[in-house]
C-alpha positions, 0 to 999 in steps of 0.5 A, a space after each residue: 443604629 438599630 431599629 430597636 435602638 431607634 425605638 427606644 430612643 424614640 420612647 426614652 422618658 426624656 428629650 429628645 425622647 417622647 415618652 415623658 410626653 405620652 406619660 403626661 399626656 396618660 396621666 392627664 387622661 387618667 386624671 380627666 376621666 376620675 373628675 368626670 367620673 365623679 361629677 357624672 356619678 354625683 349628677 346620676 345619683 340627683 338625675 337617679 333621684 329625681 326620676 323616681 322620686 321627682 315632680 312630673 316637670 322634674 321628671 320631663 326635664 331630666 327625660 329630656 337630658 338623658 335622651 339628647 345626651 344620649 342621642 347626640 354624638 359625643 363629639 358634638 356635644 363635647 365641642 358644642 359645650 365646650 365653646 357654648 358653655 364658655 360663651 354663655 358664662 361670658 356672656 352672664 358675666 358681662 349682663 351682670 357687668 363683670 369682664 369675662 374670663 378665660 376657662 380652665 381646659 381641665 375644668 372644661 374638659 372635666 364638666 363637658 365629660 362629667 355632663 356627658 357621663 351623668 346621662 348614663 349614670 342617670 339610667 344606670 344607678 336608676 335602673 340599679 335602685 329600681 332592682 333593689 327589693 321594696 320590703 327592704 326599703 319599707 322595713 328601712 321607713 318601718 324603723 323610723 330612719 331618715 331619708 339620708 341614713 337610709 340611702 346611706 345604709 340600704 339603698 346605697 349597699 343594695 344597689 351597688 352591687 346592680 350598678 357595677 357592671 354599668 358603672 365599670 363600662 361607664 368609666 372604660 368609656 370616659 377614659 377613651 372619650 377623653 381622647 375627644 378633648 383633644 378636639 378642644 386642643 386639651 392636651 391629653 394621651 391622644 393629642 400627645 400621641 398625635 403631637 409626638 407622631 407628627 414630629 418624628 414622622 413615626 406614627 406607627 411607633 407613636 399610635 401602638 406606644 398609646 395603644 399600650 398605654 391605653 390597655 393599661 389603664 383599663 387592665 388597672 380598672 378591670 383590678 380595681 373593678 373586680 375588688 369592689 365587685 367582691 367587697 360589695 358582693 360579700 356574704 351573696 350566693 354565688 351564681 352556678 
């Protein structure tokens, strides 16, 4: 048998191939990484709002949660939610005489990475908003427009473009931090990858068939980025 042969064997999407493997494990990171990423950008947007616009104890609190979050290695804080969180919920349950229950990993997996991103997309969509022109906001409060229609309307149109590049690196990198809930024994790309390498003793193989994956996933991204990058750059001067 050939080497190419071999590989290709090794790689077929069905046993005693595992591909079909790696591509559920990709498709489990990819699917992990779109709910934290949606849960973070919901968390930013309130921790965003609550900075600039929330009361002194508001403001220390959410200081405090971006700072540990981003103080705190990913790792530690993904096993340390991951088994604390659980455990604390159990224990309210049983407080309250109710029996415990047992996680859902993707739910887990999904919350851990979400609290994890929220702290950046604080900083970021904070920073964004905070780039937006004040005479715009104050014409939008000139005309009589609520809270929500003028975040709908101006805030949120103006300050995309600004958060963007943040928001593009932020989500490369929940696509690789996702590969740390392999820790937790989530079955992802990573843990795919290990599990397959493990068994056919062809890690070399196994590791650069990931690697691959990995890059296109984020050469997707980088599309999908660069679209929203022109739809909300549309009628802007260009830069020289």
């Amino acid at each position: 048998m050939s080497s190419t042969q071999s590989v290709l064997e090794l790689l077929a999407p069905y046993p005693p191939g595992w591909g079909g493997v790696l591509l559920t494990g990709a498709l489990s990171t990819v699917t992990i990484s779109l709910g934290a990423y949606a849960f973070g950008i919901l968390i930013g947007l309130v921790g965003a709002l609550g900075k600039l616009t929330g009361s002194r104890p508001i403001v220390i609190g959410l200081d405090l949660y971006t700072t540990a979050v981003r103080a705190i290695p990913e790792l530690i804080l993904i096993v340390g939610l991951y088994y604390a969180g659980t455990d604390g919920i159990n224990r309210l349950l049983l407080a309250a005489g109710l029996p415990p229950i047992e996680i859902n990993g993707f739910v887990a997996a999904v919350a851990v990475l979400g609290i994890v991103q929220g702290a950046y997309m604080t900083e970021v969509l904070r920073g964004a908003i905070l780039a937006i022109p004040v005479g715009q906001i104050e014409a939008a409060k000139a005309f009589g427009m609520r809270p929500w229609v003028r975040f709908r309307r101006i805030v949120l149109p103006a300050l995309m473009p600004n958060a963007l590049p943040g928001l593009a690196n932020l989500w490369m990198s929940v696509t690789k931090d996702s590969a740390l809930i392999a820790v937790v024994g989530y079955q992802e790309l990573a843990l795919a990858t290990r599990l397959a390498a493990a068994n056919t003793k062809h890690y070399f193989v196994f590791f650069l068939a990931a690697a691959f994956l990995y890059l296109g996933i984020t050469l997707l991204s980088n599309m999908v980025f660069r679209a929203l990058e022109f739809r909300f750059r549309r009628g802007q001067p260009k830069s020289a």
